[in-house]
N, C-alpha and C positions, 0 to 999 in steps of 0.2 A: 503493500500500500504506500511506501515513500515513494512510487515512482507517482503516482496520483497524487502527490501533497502537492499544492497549490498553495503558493504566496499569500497572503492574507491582506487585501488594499485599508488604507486608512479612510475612514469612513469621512471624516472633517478635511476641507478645502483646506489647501496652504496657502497661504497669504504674504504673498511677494510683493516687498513695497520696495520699490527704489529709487532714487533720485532720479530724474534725466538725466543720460549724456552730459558732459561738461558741468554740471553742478559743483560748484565749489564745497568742498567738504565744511559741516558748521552754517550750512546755510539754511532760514528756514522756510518750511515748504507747507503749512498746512492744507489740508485736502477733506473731506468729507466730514466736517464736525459742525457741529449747530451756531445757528445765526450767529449768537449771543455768546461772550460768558459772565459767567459769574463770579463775581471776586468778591471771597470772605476775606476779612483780615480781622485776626485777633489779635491785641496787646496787654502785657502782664506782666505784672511783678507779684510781686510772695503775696502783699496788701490790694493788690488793684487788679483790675478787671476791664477791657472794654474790648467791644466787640461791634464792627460795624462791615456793611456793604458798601463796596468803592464800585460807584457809578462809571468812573471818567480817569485817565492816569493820574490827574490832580489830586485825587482822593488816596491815593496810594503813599503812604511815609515815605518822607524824604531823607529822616535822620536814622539812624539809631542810638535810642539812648539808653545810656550806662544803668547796668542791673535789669534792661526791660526785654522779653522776650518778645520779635514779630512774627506772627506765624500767615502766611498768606496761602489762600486755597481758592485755586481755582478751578471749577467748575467749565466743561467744555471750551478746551482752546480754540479760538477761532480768530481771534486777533493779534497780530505778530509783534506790533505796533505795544502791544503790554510785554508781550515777552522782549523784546528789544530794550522796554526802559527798565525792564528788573534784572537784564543781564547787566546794563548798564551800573543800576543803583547797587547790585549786592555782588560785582564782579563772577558772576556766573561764566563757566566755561560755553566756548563756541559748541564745540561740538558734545558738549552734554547735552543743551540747550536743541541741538536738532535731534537727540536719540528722544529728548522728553517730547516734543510733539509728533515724531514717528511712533506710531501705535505698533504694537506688536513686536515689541523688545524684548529681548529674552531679559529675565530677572539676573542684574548683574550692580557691580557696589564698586563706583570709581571714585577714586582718591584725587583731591587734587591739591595745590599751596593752598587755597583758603574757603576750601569750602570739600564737601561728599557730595557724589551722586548716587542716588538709590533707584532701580528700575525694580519693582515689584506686578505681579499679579494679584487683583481683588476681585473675590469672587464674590457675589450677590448671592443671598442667603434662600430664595427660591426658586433658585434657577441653576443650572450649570454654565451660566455664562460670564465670562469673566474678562474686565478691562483691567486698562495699564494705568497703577498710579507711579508718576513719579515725585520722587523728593530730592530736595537741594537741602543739605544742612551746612551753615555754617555759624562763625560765632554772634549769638545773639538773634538769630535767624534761620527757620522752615518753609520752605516753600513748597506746597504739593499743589501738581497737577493730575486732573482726573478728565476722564472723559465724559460724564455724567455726574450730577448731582447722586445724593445719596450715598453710604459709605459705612465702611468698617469703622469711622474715627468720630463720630457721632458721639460713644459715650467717653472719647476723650475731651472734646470739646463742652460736654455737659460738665464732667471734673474741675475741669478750669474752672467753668462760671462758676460753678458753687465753692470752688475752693478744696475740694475734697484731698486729703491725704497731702504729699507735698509735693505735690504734681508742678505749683506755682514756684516753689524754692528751688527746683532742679534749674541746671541751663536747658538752651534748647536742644541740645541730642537728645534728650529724657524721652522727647516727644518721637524721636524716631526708632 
């Protein structure tokens, strides 16, 4: 009967994404994500709490201040023009910055001078279907991109607000 074994084909499509021809490496290329995104930004110290929605890049901090953690999440990438001024404002690597909007990244953890890249898989709790979160950590700041609202980090974001445990006193790698 091994002369009759047959190969066994993958049942799920492979999903070949690549830059065009001549694309400069680092470059970015968004392609099929929703109109809009959404950007949470939270800020926190051990004592303080605040937490808002950033309309416009103007809403988005400009500093970082001493002892205060930013954690920014955004919610379907579709504008390049916000990824451009956060690479800007928090020296994010080029080519980190094109793996995070490239969907379908294998799950991988780069090091860089001043900051990590985290590519993870999240999977949704009644489904088997699963998107790419990425994270930027560096000092004093988180940055996660998602491809959809809703998420595994929900009852992190509940901890914060309430202060729970000492989620607040940690720097920001705690959160990653």
């Amino acid at each position: 009967d091994q002369q009759n074994h047959s190969r066994r084909r993958r049942n799920t499509p492979r999903i070949r994404r690549r830059n065009p021809p001549g694309t400069m490496p680092g470059s970015l290329e968004v392609i099929a994500r929703p109109a809009t995104s959404a950007i949470d930004v939270i800020r926190y110290t051990e004592d303080d709490f605040n937490q808002s929605q950033a309309n416009s890049l103007a809403e988005l901090p400009l500093t970082r201040e001493a002892g205060r953690v930013t954690w920014i999440n955004i919610n379907g990438v579709s504008d390049t023009s916000v990824l451009l001024h956060l690479q800007k404002r928090f020296g994010l690597h080029d080519l980190a910055l094109e793996d995070a909007v490239t969907s379908h990244q294998r799950p991988k953890v780069e090091v860089y001078d001043d900051h990590v890249f985290i590519v993870l898989r999240m999977f949704s709790e009644n489904s088997v279907h699963s998107e790419q979160l990425s994270i930027f950590l560096g000092p004093q700041f988180v940055i996660t991109l998602q491809e959809s609202p809703g998420d595994c980090l929900d009852p992190v974001r509940q901890r914060l607000k309430k202060g729970w445990g000492k989620i607040r006193a940690a720097p920001a790698d705690y959160l990653a």
